[in-house]
C-alpha positions as CSV (number, residue, x, y, z in Angstrom):
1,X,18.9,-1.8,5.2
2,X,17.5,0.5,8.2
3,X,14.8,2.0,5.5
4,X,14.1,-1.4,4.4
5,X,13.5,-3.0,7.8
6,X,11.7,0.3,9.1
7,X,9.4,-0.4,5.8
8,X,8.7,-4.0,6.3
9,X,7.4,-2.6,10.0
10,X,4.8,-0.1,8.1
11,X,3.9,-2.9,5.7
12,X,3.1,-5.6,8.4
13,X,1.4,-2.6,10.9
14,X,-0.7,-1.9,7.7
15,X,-1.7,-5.6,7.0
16,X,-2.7,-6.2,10.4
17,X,-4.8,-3.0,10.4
18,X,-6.2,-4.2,7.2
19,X,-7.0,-7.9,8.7
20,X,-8.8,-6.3,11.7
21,X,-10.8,-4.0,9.3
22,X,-11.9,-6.6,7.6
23,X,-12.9,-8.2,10.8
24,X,-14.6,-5.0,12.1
25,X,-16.9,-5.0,8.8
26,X,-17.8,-8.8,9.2
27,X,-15.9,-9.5,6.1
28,X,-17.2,-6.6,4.3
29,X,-14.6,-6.1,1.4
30,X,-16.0,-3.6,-0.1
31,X,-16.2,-1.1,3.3
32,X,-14.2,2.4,2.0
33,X,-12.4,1.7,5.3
34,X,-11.0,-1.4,4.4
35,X,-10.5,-0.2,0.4
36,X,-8.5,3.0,2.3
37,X,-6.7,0.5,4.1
38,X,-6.0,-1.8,0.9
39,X,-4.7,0.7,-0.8
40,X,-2.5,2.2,1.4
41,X,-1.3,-1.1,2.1
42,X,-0.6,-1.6,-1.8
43,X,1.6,1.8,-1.9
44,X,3.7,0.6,1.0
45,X,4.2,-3.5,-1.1
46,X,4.6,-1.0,-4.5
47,X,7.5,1.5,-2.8
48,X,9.1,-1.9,-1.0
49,X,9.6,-3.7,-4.6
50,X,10.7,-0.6,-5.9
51,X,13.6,-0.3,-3.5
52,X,14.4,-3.3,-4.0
53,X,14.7,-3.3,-7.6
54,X,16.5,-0.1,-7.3
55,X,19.6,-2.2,-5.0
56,X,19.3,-4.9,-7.8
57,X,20.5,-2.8,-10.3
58,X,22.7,-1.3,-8.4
């Protein structure tokens, strides 16, 4: 699982970049920066649970 374990890199790179974001803004949620962030984040979680229910069917 190469793809898998180069994805669980982005994912954790992303939601540390979130986390400092968030710290940046003093906690400001609703900064577009830390939204951007968020949702980039979400994509990465979405296209990791996809994979993996793709090699569960498989």
């Amino acid at each position: 699982m190469v793809m898998s374990l180069d994805l669980k890199n982005q994912i954790e790179k992303a939601r540390h970049n979130l986390h400092m974001l968030v710290e940046h803004h003093e906690g400001g949620l609703g900064h577009p920066d830390v939204i951007r962030q968020s949702m980039a984040l979400d994509e990465l979680i979405n296209e990791y649970n996809r994979m993996n229910r793709n090699q569960t069917r498989a």
